[in-house]
N, C-alpha and C positions, 0 to 999 in steps of 0.2 A: 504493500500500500504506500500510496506517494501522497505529501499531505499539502504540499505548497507547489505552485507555479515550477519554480528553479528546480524542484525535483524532480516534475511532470518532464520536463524538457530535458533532465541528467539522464534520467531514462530513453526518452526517445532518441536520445543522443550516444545511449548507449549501442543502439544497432548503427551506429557508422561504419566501426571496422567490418561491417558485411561486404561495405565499397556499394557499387552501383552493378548490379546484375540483373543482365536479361533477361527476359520471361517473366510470364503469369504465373504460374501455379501457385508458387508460395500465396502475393494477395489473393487471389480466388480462395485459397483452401482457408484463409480468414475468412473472405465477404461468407464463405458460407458457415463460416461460426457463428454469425451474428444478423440472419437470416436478410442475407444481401441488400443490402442498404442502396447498392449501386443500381436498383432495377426499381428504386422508390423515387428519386431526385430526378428532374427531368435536367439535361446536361445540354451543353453546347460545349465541343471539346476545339481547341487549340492548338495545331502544332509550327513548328518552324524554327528555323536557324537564329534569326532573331527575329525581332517587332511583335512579339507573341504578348508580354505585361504592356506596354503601351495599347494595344487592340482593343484587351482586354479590360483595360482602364476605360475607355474610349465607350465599348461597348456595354461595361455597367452601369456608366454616368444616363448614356442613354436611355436603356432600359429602366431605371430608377425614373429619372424624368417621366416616363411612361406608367409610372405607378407600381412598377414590379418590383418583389423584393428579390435579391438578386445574393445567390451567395458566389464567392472566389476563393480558387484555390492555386497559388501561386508561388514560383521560388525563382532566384533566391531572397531572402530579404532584407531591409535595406538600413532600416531602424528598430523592429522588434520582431524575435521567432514568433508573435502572435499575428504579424501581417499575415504570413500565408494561407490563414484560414479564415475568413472576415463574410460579415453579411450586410449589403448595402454599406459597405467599406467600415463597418465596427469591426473590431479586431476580436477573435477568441479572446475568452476572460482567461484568467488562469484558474478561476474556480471550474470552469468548463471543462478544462486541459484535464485539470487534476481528474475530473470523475471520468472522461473519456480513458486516462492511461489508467485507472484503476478498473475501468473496464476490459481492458484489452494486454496489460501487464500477464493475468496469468495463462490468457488464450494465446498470448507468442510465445511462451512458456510450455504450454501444451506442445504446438508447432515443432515448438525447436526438438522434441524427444522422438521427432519420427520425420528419420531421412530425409525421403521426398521433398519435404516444405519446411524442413530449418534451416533457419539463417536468413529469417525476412528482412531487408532493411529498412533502413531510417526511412528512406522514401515512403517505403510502400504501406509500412505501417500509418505516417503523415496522412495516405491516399485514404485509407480505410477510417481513418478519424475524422479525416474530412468528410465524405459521404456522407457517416452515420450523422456527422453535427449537421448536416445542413437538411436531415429529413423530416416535414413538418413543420422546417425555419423558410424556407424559398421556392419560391415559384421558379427558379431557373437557378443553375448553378453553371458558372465558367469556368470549367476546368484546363489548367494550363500542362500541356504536356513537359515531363522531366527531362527527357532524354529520349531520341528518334521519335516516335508513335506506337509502331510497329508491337515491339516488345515492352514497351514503356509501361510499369504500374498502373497508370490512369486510363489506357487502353481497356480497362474491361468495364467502362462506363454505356450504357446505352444512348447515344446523345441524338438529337433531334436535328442539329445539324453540326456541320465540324468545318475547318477552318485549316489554311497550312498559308503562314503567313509569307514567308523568302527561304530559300534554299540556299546554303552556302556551306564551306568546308569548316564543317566545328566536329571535336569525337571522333575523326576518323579512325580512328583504332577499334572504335565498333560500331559506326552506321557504315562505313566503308571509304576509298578512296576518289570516288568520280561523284561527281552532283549527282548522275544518274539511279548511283548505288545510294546517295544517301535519299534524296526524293524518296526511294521504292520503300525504304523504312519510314520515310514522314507519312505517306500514303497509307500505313499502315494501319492508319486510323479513318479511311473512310470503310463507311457502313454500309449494304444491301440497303436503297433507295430511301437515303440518307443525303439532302443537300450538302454539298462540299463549295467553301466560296476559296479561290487562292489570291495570294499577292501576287506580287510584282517578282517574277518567277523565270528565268532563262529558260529557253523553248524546248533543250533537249531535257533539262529537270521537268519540265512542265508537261512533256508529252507523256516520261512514266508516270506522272497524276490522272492526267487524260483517261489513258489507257485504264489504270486501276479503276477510276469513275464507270468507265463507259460497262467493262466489267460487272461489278456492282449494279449498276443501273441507276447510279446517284450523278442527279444534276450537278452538273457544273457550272460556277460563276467566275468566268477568270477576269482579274485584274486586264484592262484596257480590250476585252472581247464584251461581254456580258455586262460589262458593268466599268465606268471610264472615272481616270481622277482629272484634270486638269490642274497643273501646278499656277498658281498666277504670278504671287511674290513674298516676300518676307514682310510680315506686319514693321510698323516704323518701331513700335516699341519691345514686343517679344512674341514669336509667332509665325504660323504660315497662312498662306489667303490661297482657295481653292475651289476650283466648280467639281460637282458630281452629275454623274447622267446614269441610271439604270433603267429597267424594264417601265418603272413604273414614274421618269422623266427626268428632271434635270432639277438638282439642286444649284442655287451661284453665291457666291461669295461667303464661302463657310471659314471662319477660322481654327484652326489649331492654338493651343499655350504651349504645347510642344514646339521645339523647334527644328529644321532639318527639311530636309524637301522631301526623305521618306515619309514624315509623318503623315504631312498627307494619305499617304500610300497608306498606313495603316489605321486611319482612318475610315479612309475607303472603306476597306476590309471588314472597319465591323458598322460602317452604314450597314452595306450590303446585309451582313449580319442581321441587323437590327430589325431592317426592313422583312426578312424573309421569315423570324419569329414572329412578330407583328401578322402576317401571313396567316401560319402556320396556328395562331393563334385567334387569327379573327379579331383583330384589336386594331383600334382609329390610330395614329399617329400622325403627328402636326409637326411641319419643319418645324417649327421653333425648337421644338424640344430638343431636335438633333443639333440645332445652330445653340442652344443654351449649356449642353452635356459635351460638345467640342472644347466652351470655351471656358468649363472648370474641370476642365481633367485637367488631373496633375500627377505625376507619375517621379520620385524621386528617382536622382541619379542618371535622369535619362534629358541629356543637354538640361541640366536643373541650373539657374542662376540661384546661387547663394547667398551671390554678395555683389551691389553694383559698384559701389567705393570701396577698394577693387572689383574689379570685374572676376569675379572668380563662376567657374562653369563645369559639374562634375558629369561626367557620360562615362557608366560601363559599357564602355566598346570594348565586350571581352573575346574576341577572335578577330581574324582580317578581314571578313563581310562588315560586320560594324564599325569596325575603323577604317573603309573604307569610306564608309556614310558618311562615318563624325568627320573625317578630312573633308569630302565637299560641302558640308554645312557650316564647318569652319571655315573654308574660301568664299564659302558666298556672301557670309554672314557679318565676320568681322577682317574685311580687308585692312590694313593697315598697320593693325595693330602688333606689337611686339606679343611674341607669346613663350607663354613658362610652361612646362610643359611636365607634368609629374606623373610616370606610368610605373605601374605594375603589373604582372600578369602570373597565371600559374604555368608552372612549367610544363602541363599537358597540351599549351597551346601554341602555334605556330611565332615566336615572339620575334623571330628575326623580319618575317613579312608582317606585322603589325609595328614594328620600330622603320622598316622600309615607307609604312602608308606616309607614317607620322612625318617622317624628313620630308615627304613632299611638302612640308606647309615650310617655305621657304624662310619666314622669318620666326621659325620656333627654336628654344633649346629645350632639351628633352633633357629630367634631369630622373636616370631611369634608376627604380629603386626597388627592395622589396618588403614581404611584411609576415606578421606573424600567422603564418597559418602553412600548415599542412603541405602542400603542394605549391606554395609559390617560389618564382623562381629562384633560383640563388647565382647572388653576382660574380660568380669565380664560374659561368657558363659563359663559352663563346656565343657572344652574340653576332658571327660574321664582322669583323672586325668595321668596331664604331667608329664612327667618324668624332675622335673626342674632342674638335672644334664643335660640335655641337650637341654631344651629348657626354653629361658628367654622371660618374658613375656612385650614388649616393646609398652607403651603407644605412644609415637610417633615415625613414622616410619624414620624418619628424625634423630634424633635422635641413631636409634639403626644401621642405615645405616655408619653414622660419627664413632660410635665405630668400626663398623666393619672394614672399613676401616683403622681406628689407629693401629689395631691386626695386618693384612696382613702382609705378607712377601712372599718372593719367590715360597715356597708349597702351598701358599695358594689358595682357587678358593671364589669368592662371585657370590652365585647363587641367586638371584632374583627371585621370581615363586610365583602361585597362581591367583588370577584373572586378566586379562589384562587391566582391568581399575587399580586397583592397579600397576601391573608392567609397564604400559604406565606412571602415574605419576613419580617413581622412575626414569623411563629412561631418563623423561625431566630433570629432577634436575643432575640426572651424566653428560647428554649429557652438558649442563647450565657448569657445573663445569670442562667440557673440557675432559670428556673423549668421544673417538671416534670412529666409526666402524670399525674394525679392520678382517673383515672375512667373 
């Protein structure tokens, strides 16, 4: 028995060393302890390389707007282990946590004493806590896939419709090494005559979705086919400005608080979304609602301004698809300006072509560093020989953050970026030091 919050969480934290392993059985052989919670929650599932918490932010604001109580299930998190299980964005209490792991502490207990299905992890046990907390709390639940689709924990939800937001090279050690190999595991998650809507998706990833849809017999809505974003421009103060057009016409001048010319895109993705549950459900919705839930999402870590005296700006752009993003939204956005550049990354990710994106911003120093956790990198690794006119190599992050700060001035921008467990630590210590959300 676990009696406070921090213990709730020592426990669920106690199945990490399981690592992240593929396949169902294990959660199945829970959901059926606990007479499948996963066939009670009506789901709309989410997968994708990146832009999957943004979508999903995007498309709870809306659905709330529309009167629906909405729960999410989300990783990783950014300021408290209670974000990832939330209902109309309230956070799990920790009185909740506590009587969910005292329900569920001796049923993985059980588990663990018979071959087959010991050794469930952190994930998947999270997957099944979630389910059960949100049955008889919500009329929709947005489940955010862990890892590929395919085999992922949250794959054994019934969803009403699903989602694969960008395809890019993240995991290849186990979704595979071509777009095409990883696509066929995001795909993994459409369902037998189950709406599927994609993003902004390169054609040879896109055709194995296709093909799995056509398969299936589940509609497809593809980004710029079925359904169009229009980029127009960057808001004067923080933001994107955009037209939408689908089946059922043309939205104009919609804004994002996001920033980035993706967001748009993901957007999009959960308009589309939004509109086709609206659908599915028989229920009126009114642009407003969609032009009012655009412009209070708000989604930490993700191009977050923190602080405008300085200009400080945190994005986990944790692989090279997203740091490819944050690099052209950083050319488009703040020309000019002198930039500081503070990355971390874990060593399971590509760091030398994420340090490669970075150098393109011509007037950056990269001051690259690491941090306490498990897997991040460590600076005695070749990183392809830096170029140390413009990148210094800072043993503590603490440290190379305080000089950055002394340098700034008026031109200046400090961008924070790389893994989000990295940038969620720097965000406590600025937010601790007083600076604020500002955007």
């Amino acid at each position: 028995m676990v009696e406070t919050g921090s213990k709730a969480i020592e426990w669920i934290h106690s199945r990490k060393p399981f690592g992240s392993r593929p396949g169902l059985e294990r959660v199945k052989a829970l959901l059926a302890l606990v007479d499948h919670p996963e066939k009670k929650v009506p789901t709309i599932h989410i997968a994708g390389t990146n832009g999957k918490g943004s979508t999903v932010s995007y498309l709870r604001e809306m659905l709330q707007e529309a009167g629906i109580v909405v729960g999410t299930f989300t990783s990783p998190y950014i300021e408290s282990f209670h974000e990832r299980i939330a209902v109309n964005g309230k956070f799990i209490t920790d009185e909740e946590l506590v009587t969910l792991v005292n329900k569920y502490q001796p049923l993985v207990e059980k588990l663990d004493q018979q071959e087959a299905v010991s050794g469930i992890t952190e994930f998947e046990v999270l997957t099944v806590l979630a389910l059960d907390y949100f049955v008889d709390k919500v009329d929709v639940a947005l489940i955010e896939v862990g890892l590929g689709g395919l085999l992922d924990s949250t794959n054994i939800v019934e969803p009403m419709l699903t989602a694969i937001t960008t395809i890019g090279y993240d995991h290849t050690e186990i979704l595979g090494n071509t777009l095409e190999e990883i696509a066929a595991q995001k795909a993994g998650i459409i369902k037998p005559n189950i709406p599927i809507v994609t993003g902004n998706i390169a054609d040879n990833a896109l055709g194995v979705i296709a093909d799995c849809a056509t398969k299936n017999k589940a509609k497809i809505y593809r980004f710029g086919k079925e359904y169009e974003v229009t980029y127009l421009h960057p808001d004067d103060n923080w933001g994107e400005w955009f037209d939408f057009r689908n089946q059922n016409g043309k939205l104009k001048n919609l804004k994002t608080t996001l920033i980035g010319q993706h967001q748009p895109e993901n957007a999009g993705i959960a308009i589309q979304l939004f509109e086709l549950y609206c659908e599915l459900n028989k229920i009126n919705w009114r642009e407003k609602e969609i032009k009012k839930a655009l412009q209070q999402t708000f989604w930490p870590a993700r191009m977050e301004r923190l602080s405008t005296e300085p200009l400080i700006i945190l994005d986990g752009a944790h692989n090279t698809h997203a740091m490819y993003r944050l690099v052209e939204s950083v050319q488009n956005e703040f020309k000019g300006r002198k930039l500081h550049i503070l990355f971390s990354a874990l060593e399971t990710k590509n760091v030398a072509e994420m340090l490669e994106e970075l150098l393109k911003l011509k007037n950056a120093h990269i001051y690259l560093t690491t941090f306490d956790y498990p897997r991040a990198i460590k600076l005695d690794d070749d990183f392809v020989n830096v170029d140390e006119k413009r990148v210094s190599i800072v043993s503590l992050w603490q440290f190379g953050l305080a000089e950055i700060l002394e340098k700034m001035d008026d031109e200046s921008l400090l961008l924070v970026t790389g893994s989000l467990y990295f940038v969620s630590e720097v965000r406590s210590l600025l937010l601790e030091m007083g600076g604020s959300h500002a955007g």
